[in-house]
C-alpha positions in Angstrom: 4.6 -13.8 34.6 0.9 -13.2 34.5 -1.3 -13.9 31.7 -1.6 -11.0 29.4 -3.9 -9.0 27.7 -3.6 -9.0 24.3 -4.5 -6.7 21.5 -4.7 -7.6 17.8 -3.8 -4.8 15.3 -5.1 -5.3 11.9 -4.8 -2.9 9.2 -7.5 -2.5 6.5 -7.7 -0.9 3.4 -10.7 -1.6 1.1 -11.5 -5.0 2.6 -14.9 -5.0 2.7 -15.1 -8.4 1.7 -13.0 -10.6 4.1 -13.0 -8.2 7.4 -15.8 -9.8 8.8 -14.7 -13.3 8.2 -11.4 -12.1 9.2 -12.6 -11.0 12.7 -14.6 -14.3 13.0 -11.8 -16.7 12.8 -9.3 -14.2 15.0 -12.2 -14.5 17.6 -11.7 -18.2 17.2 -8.1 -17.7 17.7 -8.9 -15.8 21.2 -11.2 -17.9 22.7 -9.1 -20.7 21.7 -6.2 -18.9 23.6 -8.8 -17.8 27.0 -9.8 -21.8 27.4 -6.3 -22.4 27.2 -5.7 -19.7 30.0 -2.5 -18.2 28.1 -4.4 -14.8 27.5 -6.6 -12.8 29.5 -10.9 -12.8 28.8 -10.9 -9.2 27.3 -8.6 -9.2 24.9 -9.1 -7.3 21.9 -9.2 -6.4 18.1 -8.4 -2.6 16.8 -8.7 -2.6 13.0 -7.3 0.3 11.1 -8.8 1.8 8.3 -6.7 3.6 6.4 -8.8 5.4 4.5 -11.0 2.5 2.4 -13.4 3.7 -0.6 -16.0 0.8 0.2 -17.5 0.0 3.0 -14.7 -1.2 5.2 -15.6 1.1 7.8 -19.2 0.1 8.1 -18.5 -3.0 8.8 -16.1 -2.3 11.4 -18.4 0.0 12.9 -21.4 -2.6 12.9 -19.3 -4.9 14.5 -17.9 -2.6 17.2 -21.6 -2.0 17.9 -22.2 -5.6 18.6 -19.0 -6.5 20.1 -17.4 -4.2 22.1 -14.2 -5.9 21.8 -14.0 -4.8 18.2 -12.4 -1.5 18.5 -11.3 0.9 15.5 -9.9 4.0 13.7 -10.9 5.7 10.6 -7.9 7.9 8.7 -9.5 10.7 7.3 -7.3 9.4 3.8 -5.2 7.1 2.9 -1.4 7.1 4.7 -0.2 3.8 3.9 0.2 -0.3 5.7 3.5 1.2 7.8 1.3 4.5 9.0 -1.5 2.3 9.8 0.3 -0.3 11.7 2.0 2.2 13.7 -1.4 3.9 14.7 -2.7 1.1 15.5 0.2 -0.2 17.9 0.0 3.7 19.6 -3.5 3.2 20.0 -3.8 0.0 21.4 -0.4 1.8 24.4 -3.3 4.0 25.2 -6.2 2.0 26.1 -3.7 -1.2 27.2 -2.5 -4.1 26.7 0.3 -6.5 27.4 1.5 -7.3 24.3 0.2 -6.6 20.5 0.2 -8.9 17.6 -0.4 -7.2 14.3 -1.8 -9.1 12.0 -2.7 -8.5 7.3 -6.5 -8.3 7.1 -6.4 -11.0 4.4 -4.9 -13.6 6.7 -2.7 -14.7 4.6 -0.3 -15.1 7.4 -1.3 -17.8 9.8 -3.2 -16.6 12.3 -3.3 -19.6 14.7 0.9 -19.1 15.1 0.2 -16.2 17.4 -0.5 -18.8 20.1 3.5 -19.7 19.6 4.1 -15.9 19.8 2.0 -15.6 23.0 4.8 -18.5 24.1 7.3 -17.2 23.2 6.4 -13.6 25.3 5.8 -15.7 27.7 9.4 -16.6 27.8 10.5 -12.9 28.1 10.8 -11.7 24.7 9.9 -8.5 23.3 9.6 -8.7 20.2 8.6 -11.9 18.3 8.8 -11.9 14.6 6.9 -14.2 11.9 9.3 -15.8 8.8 7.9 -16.6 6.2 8.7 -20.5 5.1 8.6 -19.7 1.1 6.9 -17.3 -1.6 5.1 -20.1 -3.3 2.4 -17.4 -3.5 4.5 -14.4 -4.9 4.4 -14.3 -8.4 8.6 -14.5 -9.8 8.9 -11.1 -10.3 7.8 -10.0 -6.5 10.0 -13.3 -5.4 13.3 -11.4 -6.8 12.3 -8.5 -5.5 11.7 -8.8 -2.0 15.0 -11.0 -2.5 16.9 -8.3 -3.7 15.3 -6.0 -0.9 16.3 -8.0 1.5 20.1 -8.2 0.8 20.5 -4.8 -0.2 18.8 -3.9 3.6 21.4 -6.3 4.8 24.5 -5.0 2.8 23.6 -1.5 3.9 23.8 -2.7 7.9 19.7 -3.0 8.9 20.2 -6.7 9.7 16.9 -7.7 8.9 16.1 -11.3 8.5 15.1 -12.9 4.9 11.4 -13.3 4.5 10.6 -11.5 7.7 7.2 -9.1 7.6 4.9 -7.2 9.7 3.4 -10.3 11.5 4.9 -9.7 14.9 4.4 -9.6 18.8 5.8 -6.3 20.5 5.6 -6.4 24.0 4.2 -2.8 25.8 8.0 -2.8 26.7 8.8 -2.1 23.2 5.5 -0.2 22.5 6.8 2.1 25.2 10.3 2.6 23.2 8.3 2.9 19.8 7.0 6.1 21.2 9.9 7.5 21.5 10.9 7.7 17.7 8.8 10.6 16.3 10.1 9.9 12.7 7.1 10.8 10.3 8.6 7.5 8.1 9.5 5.3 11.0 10.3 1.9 9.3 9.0 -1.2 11.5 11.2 -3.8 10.1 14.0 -2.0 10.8 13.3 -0.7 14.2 12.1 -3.6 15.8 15.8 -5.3 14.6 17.6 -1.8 15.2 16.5 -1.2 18.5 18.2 -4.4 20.7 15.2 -5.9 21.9 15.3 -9.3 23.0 14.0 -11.4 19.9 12.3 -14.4 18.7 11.1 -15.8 15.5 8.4 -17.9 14.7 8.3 -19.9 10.8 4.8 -19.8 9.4 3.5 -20.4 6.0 2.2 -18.0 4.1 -2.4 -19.1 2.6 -3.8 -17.7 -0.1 -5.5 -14.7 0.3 -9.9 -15.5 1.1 -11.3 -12.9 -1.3 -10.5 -9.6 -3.0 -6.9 -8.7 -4.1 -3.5 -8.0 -2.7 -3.5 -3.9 -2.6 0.5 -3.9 -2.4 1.5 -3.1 -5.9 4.9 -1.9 -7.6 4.8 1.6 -6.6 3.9 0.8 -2.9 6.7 -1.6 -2.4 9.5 0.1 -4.0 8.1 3.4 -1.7 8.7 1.0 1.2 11.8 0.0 0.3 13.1 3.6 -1.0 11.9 4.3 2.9 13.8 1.5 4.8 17.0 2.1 3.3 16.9 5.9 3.6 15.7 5.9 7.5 18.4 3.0 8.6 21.5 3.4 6.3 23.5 6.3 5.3 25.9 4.1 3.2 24.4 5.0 -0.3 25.5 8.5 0.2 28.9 7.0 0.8 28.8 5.0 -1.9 28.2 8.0 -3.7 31.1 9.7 -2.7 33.5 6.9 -3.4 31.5 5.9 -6.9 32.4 10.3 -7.2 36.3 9.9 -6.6 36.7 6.7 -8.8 34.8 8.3 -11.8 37.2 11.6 -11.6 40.5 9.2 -11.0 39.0 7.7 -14.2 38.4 10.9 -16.2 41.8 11.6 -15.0 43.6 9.1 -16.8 41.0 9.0 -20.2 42.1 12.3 -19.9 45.7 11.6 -20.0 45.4 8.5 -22.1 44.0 11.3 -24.8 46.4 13.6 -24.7 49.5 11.3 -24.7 47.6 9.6 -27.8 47.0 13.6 -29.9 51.0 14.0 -28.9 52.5 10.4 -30.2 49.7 9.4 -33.1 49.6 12.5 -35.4 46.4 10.6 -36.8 44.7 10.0 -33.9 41.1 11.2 -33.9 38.6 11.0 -31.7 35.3 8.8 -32.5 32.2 10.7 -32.1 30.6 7.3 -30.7 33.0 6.9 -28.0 32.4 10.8 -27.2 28.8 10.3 -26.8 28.8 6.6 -24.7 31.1 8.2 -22.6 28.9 11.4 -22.0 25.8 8.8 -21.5 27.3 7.0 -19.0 28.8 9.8 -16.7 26.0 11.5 -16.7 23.8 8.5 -16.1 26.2 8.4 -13.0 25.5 12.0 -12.1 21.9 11.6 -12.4 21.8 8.9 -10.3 23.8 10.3 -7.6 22.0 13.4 -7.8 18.5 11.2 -7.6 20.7 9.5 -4.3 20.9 12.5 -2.6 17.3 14.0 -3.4 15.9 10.9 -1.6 17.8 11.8 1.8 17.0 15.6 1.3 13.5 14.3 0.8 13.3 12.8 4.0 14.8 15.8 5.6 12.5 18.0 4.2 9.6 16.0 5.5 11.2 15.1 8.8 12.0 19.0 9.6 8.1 20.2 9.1 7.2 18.1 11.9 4.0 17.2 10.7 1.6 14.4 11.9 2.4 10.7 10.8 -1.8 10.6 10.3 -5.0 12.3 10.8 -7.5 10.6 12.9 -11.0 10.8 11.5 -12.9 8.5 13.7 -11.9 6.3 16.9 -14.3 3.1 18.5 -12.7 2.3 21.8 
């Protein structure tokens, strides 16, 4: 197999203070990769941004301007990490490559492991996905988690590994595949582990971020997750079926227990109290059914407009 060209995909959102030292030491990790004649001499970086307020985009534009291997697209707002990922890996299947790393602009993850993904493509993999070795840098609370993410993705059948993220190698095999799914919520984890491709995984540990902070909060996470398990798992709707038929087999014999008890115990009376936990708790069981179901109708209602994953605003090629 011949040396490939490689493209780095790098996602930005209000990073105006670590892109350019970010570009600087993936650079590093290029040329590093060109002496060693595993890559070829114009391989690339496409940053993403998706829709900063500060001056990311400047910044990638002045460097584009003095290296043309800095290439880039501007969102005309913000669409989210997944969204930008995915636009980057289409982009960089239209002006080609080989293969495609993508990479967090904080470089947290370790940047000078894509040298063992090169390896392992080399080897005829696919797709090659980056473990994490711990979460020493997660604070408790986004430790459990990601934790419980992870085996909740796994109970539901999306067979994704523990501590895997979106530091990975896709081969243009697999690029050519992605474009085939025209989901507006495709869910990278999971495809890359749905799909079949022949797969490798690289450990790397996890730095602490150079400067600004981590713009994954609550809300973004649990919008990821609420994504992943509606687009690769049907089995919380049939959960909610069966969690349906045991709550009415229950009612069923409350029911009976009830009436057996007004016919044998003249003095039986019901307790207002037990009336009203009951009523809490079945309909806290409705509710969240209901809220279940909502989800996947929410995804259907999106799916069926057929709009556009993202709006370009600006392109550097």
């Amino acid at each position: 197999m011949d040396k490939p060209l490689l493209a780095i995909v790098i996602p930005c959102f209000n990073e105006e203070l670590c892109i350019k030292e970010t570009v600087d030491r993936l650079f590093l990790v290029l040329s590093d990769l060109i002496n060693k004649n595993k890559i070829k001499s114009d391989s690339y970086l496409y940053l993403v941004d998706d829709g900063s307020k500060d001056n990311t985009w400047e910044i990638i534009d002045n460097l584009h301007k003095n290296n043309p291997l800095v290439k880039g697209l501007k969102f005309v707002k913000n669409y989210g990490n997944q969204k930008a990922i995915i636009a980057g890996l289409e982009a960089v299947k239209n002006i080609g490559c080989d293969c495609a790393v993508t990479i967090d602009a904080d470089l947290q993850q370790d940047e000078w492991s894509i040298e063992k993904f090169i390896d392992k493509y080399m080897k005829g993999y696919d797709v090659v996905s980056g473990i994490r070795n711990n979460r020493k840098t997660d604070s408790f609370f986004k430790k459990f988690t990601a934790l419980a993410f992870y085996k909740v993705m796994n109970l539901l059948g999306a067979n994704i590994p523990v501590n895997h993220s979106d530091f990975r190698l896709v081969s243009k095999h697999a690029l050519d595949i992605m474009s085939q799914f025209s989901e507006r919520h495709l869910f990278l984890r999971g495809f890359f582990n749905d799909v079949g491709f022949k797969t490798a995984y690289i450990n790397f540990d996890v730095k602490p971020r150079m400067k600004g902070k981590s713009k994954f909060n609550f809300a973004s996470l649990t919008i990821l997750a609420l994504n992943g398990i509606t687009s690769y798992s049907v089995v919380p709707l049939r959960l909610v079926s069966i969690l349906g038929f045991s709550m009415t087999i229950i009612g069923i014999i409350l029911g009976s227990i009830a009436v057996c008890s007004k016919i044998f115990f003249a003095n039986f009376q019901h307790e207002w109290a037990i009336d009203f936990i009951m009523n809490c708790v079945f309909g806290g069981i409705e509710l969240f059914c209901l809220g279940t179901i909502a989800e996947y109708i929410g995804q259907i209602f999106l799916e069926v407009k057929g709009r556009p994953r993202y709006i370009k605003d600006t392109e550097l090629k």
